[in-house]
C-alpha positions as protocol buffer text, in pm:
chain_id: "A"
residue {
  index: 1
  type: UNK
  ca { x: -3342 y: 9881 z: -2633 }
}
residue {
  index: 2
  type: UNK
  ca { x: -3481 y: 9643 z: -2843 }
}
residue {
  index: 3
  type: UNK
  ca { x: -3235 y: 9652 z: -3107 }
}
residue {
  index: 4
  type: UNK
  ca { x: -2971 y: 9555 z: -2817 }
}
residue {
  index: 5
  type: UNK
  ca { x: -3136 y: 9285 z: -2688 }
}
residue {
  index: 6
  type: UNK
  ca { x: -3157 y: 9149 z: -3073 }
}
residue {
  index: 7
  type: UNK
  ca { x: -2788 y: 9249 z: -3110 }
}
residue {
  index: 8
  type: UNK
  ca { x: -2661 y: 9017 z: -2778 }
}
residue {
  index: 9
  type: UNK
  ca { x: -2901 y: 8735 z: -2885 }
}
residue {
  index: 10
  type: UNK
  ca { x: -2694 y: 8762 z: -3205 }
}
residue {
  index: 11
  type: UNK
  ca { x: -2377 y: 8736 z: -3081 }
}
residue {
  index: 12
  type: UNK
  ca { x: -2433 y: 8455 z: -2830 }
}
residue {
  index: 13
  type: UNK
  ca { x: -2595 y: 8198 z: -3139 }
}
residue {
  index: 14
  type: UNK
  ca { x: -2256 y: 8298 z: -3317 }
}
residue {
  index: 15
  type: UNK
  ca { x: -2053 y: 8217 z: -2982 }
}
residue {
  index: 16
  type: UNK
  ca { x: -2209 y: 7895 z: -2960 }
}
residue {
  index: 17
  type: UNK
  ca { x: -2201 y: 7816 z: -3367 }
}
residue {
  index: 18
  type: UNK
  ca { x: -1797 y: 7879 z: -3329 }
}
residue {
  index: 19
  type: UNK
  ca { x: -1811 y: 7686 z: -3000 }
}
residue {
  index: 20
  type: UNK
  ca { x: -2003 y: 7413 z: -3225 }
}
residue {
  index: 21
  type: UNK
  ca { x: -1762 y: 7457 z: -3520 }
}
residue {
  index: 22
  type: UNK
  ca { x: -1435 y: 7425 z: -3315 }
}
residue {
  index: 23
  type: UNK
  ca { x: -1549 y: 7109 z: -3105 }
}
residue {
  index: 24
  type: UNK
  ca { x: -1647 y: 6904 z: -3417 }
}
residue {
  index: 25
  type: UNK
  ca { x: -1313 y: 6983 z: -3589 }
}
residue {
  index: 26
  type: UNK
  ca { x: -1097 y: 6901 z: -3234 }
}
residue {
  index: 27
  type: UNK
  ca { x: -1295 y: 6584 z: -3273 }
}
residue {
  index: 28
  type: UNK
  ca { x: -1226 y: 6538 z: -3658 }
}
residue {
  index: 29
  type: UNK
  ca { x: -841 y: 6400 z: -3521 }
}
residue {
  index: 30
  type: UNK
  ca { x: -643 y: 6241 z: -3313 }
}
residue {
  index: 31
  type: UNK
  ca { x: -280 y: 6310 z: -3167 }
}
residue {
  index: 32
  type: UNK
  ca { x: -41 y: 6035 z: -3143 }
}
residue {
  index: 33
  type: UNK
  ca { x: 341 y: 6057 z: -2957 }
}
residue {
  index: 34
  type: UNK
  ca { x: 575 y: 5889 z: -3213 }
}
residue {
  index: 35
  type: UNK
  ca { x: 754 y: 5591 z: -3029 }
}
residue {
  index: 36
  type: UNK
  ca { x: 1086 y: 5432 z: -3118 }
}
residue {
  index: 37
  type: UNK
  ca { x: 1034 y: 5230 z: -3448 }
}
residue {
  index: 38
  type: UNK
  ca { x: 732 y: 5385 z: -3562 }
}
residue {
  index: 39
  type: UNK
  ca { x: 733 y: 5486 z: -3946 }
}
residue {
  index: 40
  type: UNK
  ca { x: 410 y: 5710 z: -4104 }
}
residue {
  index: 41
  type: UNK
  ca { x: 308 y: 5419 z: -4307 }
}
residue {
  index: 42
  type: UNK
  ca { x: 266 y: 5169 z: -3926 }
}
residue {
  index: 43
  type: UNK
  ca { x: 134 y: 5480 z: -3799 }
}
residue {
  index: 44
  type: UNK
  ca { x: -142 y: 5556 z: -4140 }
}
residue {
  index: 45
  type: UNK
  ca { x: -243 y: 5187 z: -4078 }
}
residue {
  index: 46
  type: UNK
  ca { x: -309 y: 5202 z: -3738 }
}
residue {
  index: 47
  type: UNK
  ca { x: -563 y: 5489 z: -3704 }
}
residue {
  index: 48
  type: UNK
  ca { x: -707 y: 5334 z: -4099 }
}
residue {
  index: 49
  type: UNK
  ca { x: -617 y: 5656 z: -4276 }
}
residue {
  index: 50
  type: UNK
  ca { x: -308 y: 5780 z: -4529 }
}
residue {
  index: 51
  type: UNK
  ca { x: 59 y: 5895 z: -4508 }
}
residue {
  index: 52
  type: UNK
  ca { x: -57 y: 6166 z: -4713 }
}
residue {
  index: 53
  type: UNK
  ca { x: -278 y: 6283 z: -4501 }
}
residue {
  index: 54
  type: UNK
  ca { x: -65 y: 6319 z: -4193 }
}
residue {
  index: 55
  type: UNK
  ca { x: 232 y: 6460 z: -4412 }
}
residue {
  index: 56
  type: UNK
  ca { x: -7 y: 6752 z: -4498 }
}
residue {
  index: 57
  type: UNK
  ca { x: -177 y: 6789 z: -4187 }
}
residue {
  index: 58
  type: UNK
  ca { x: 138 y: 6794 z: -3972 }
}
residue {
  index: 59
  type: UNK
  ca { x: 359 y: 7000 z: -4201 }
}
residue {
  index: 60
  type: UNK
  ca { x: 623 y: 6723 z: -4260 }
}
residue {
  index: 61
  type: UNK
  ca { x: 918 y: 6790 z: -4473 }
}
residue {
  index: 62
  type: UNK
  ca { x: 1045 y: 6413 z: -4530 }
}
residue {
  index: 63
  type: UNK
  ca { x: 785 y: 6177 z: -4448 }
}
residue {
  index: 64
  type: UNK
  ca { x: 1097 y: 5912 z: -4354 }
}
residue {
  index: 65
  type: UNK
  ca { x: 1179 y: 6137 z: -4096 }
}
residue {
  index: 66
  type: UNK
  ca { x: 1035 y: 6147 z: -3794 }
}
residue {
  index: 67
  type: UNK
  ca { x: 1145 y: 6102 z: -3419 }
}
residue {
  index: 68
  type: UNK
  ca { x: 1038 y: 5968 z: -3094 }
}
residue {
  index: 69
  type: UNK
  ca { x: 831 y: 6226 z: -2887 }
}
residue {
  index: 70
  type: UNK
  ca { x: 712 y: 6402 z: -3169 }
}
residue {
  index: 71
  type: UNK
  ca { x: 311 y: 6486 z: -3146 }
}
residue {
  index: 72
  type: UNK
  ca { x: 131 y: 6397 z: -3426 }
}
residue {
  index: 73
  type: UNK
  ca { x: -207 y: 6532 z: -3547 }
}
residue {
  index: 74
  type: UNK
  ca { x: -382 y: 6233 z: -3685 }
}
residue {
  index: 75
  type: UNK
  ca { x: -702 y: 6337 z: -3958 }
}
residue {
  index: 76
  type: UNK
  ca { x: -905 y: 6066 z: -3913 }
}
residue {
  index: 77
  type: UNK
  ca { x: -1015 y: 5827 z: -4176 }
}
residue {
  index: 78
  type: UNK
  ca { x: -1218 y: 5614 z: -3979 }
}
residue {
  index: 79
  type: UNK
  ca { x: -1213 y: 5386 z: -3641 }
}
residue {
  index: 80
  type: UNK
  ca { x: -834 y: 5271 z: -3510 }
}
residue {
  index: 81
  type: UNK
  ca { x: -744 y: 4938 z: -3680 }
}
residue {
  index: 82
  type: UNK
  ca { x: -578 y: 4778 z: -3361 }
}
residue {
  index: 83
  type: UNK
  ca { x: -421 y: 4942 z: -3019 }
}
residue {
  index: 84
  type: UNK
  ca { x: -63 y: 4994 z: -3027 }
}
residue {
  index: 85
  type: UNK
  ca { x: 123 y: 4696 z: -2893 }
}
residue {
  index: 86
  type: UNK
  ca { x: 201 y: 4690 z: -2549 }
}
residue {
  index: 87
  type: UNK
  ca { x: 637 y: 4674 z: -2573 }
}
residue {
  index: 88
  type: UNK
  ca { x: 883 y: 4737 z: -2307 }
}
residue {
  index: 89
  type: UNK
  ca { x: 1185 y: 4942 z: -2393 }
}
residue {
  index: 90
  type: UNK
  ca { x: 1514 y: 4850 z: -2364 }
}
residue {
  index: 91
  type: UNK
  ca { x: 1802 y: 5122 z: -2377 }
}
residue {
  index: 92
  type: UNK
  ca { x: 2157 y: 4988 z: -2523 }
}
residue {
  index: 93
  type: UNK
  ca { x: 2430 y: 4967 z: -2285 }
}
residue {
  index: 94
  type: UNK
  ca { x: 2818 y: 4941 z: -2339 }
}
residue {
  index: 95
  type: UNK
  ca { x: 2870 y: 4535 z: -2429 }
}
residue {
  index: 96
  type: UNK
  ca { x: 2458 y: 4521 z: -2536 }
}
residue {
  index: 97
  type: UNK
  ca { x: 2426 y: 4293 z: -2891 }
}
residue {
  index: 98
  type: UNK
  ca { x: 2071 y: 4212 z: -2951 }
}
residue {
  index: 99
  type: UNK
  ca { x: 2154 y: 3871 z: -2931 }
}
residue {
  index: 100
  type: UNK
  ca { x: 2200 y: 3972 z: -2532 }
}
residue {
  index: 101
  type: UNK
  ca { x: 1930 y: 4193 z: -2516 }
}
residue {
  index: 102
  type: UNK
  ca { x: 1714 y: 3882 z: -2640 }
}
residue {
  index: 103
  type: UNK
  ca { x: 1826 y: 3651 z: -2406 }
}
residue {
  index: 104
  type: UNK
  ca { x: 1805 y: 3867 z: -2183 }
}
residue {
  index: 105
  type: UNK
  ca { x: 1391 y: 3925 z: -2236 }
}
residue {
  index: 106
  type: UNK
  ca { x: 1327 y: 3587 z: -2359 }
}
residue {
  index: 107
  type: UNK
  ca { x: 1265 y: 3666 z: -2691 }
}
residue {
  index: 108
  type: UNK
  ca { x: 1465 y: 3624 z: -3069 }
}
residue {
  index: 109
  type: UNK
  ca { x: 1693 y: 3870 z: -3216 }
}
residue {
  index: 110
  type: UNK
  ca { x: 1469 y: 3848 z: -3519 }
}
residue {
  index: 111
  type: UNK
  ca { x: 1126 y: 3934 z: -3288 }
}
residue {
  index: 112
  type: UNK
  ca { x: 1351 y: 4299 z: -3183 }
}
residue {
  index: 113
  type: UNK
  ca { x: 1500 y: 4354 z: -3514 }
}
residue {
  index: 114
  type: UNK
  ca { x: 1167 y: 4323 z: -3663 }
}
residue {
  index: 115
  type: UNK
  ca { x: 1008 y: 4546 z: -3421 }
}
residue {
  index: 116
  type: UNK
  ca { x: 1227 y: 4818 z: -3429 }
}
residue {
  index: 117
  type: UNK
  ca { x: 1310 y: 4798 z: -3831 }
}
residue {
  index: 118
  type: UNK
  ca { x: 1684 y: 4694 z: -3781 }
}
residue {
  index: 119
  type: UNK
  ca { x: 1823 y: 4625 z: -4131 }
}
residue {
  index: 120
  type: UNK
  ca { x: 2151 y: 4488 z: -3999 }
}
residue {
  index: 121
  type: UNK
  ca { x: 2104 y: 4316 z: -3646 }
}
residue {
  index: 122
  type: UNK
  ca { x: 2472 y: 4366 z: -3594 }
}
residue {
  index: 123
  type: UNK
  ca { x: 2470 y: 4702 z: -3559 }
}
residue {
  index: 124
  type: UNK
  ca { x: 2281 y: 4858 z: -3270 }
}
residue {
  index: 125
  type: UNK
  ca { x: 2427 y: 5210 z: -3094 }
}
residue {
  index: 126
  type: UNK
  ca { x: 2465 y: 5263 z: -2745 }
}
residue {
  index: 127
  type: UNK
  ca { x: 2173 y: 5482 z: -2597 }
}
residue {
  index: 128
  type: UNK
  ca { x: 1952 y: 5331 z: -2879 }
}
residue {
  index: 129
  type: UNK
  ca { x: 1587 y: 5326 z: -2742 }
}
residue {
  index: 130
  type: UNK
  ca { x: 1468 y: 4978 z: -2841 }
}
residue {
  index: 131
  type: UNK
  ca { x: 1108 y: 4802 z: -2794 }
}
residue {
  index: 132
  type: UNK
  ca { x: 1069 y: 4442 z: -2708 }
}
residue {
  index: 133
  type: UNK
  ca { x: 774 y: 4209 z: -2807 }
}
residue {
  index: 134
  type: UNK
  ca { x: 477 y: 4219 z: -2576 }
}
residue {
  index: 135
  type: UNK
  ca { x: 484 y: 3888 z: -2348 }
}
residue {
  index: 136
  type: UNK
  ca { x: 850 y: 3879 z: -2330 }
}
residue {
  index: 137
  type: UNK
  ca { x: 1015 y: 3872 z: -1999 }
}
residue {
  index: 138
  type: UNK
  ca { x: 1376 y: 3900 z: -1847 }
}
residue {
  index: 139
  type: UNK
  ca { x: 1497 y: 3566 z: -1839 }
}
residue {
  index: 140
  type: UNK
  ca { x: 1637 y: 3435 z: -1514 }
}
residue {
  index: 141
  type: UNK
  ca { x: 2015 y: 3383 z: -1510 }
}
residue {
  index: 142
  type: UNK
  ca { x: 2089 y: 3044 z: -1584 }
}
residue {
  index: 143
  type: UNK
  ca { x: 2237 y: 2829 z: -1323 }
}
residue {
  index: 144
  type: UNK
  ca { x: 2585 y: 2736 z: -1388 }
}
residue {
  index: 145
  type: UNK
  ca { x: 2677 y: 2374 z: -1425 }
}
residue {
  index: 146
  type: UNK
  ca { x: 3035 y: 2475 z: -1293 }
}
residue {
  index: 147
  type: UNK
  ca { x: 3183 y: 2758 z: -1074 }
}
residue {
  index: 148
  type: UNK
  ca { x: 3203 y: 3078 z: -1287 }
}
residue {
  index: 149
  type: UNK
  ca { x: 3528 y: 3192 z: -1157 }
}
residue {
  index: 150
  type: UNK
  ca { x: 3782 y: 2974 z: -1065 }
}
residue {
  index: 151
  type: UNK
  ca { x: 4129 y: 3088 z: -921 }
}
residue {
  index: 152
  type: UNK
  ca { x: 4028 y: 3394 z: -945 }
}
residue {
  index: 153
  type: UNK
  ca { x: 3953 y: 3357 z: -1367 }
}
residue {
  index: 154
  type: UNK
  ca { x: 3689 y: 3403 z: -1578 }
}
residue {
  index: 155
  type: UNK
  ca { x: 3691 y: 3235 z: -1914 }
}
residue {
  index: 156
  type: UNK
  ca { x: 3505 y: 3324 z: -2216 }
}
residue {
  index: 157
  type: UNK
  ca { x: 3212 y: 3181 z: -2323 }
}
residue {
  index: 158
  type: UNK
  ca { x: 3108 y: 3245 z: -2697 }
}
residue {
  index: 159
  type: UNK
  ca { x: 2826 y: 3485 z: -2709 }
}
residue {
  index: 160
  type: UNK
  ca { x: 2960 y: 3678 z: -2386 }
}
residue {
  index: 161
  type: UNK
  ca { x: 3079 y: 4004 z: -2334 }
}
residue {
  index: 162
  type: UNK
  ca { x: 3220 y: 4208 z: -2073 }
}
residue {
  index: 163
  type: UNK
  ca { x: 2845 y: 4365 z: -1982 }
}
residue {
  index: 164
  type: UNK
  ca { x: 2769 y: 3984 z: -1987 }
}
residue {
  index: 165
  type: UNK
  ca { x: 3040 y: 3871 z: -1750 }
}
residue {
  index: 166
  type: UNK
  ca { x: 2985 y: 4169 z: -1510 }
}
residue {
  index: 167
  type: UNK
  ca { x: 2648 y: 4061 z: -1437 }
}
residue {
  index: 168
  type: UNK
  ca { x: 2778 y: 3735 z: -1404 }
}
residue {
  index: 169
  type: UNK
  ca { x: 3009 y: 3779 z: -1125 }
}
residue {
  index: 170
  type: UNK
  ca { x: 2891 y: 4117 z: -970 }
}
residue {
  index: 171
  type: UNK
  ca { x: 3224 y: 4297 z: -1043 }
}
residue {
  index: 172
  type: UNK
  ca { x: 3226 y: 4660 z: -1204 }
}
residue {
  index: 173
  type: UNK
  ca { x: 3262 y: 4613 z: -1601 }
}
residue {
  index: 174
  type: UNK
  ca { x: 3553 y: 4866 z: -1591 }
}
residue {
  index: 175
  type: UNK
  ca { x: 3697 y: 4710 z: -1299 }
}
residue {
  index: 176
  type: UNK
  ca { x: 3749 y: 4388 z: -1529 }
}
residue {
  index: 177
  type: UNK
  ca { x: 3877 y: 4629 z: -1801 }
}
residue {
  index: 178
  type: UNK
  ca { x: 4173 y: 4755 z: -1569 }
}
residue {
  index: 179
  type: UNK
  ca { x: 4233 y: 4412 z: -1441 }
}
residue {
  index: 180
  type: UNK
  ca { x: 4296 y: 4278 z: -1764 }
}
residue {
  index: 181
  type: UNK
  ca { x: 4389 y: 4573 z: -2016 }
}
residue {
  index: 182
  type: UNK
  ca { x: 4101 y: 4582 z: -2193 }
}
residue {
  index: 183
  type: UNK
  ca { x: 4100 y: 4898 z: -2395 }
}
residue {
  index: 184
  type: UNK
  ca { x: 3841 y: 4802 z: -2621 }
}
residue {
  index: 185
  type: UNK
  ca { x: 3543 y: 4683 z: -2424 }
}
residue {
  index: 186
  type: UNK
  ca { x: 3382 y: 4502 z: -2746 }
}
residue {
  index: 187
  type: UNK
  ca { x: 3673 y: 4333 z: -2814 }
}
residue {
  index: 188
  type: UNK
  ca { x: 3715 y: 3953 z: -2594 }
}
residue {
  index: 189
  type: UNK
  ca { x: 3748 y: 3611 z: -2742 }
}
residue {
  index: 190
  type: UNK
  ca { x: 3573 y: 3306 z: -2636 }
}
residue {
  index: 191
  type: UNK
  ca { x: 3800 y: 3123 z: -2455 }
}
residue {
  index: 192
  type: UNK
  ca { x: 3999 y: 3378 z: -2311 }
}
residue {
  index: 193
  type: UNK
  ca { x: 4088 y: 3392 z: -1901 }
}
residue {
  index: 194
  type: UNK
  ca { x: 4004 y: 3712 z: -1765 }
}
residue {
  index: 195
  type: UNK
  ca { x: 4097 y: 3798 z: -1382 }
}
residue {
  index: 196
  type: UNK
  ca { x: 3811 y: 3877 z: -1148 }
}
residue {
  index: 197
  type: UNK
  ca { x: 3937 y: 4146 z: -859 }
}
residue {
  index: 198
  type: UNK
  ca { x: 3781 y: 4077 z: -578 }
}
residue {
  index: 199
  type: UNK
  ca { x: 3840 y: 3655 z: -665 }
}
């Protein structure tokens, strides 16, 4: 009897030693939800530890490659440098340029670019997830110093586009397409007259 008394008391100090054991590594890292943007290195720098460190713990093939939504394990090298920036996110419609989107937030096309490590500001997808700089705000429409639509036309300003002028004049972007034979959206000239239905 006494020998399986000493045998449970065993087994309950190694319970609690693995308990002990597991809860100390669970608290030797962090996990972390990649967001849009984020590269290892912004990610290594954040939480004050090393690319290689996440590479190895998390299994990753090609350290350049990795995508928004994926769970990180994060070994931790010692207290988080700085929060992550509070962004909004912006997804790319049909007619979006970032020159748009940053009007649109009150912010520069270089502040976005930046953000979301655009190499060639020209060239953003549609459905592209994109984050804009903390403190930036959708800008009011401006109010226009002459009617918008006039005779039942639109003309061109440089810098619009057809997302642009939709907004503009509450009319269906495709609606104007038809209207006009527009069979690449992208593709309007500053200066051009464009009928409005509905004008």
């Amino acid at each position: 009897m006494r020998f399986v008394r000493l045998f449970i008391c065993v087994i309950i100090v190694l319970a609690v030693a693995g308990l002990s054991v597991q809860t100390v590594s669970a608290q030797s890292e962090d996990t972390y939800v990649v967001r849009p943007g984020d590269t290892l290195q912004r990610i290594a720098t954040l939480y004050n530890t090393s690319v290689s460190l996440i590479v190895q713990r998390n299994n990753i093939a090609d350290p350049n490659r990795i995508e928004p939504g994926q769970v990180l394990l994060i070994p931790r090298g010692g207290a988080i440098v700085a929060p992550p920036p509070a962004t909004q996110i912006h997804t790319v419609r049909r007619g979006d340029t970032l020159r748009v989107i940053a009007a649109r937030y009150n912010t520069t096309v270089a502040a976005i670019a930046s953000l979301n490590n655009i190499a060639n500001p020209d060239r953003i997808e549609v459905g592209q997830v994109l984050r804009i700089p903390s403190g930036a705000t959708v800008a009011p429409a401006p109010a226009p110093t002459q009617p918008l639509v006039v005779g039942g036309f639109y003309t061109v300003r440089p810098g619009d586009t057809l997302a642009v002028i939709a907004r503009r004049v509450n009319v269906d972007m495709w609606t104007i397409a038809r209207a006009n034979s527009i069979y690449n959206l992208n593709r309007i000239l500053a200066g051009q007259r464009l009928r409005i239905p509905g004008y």
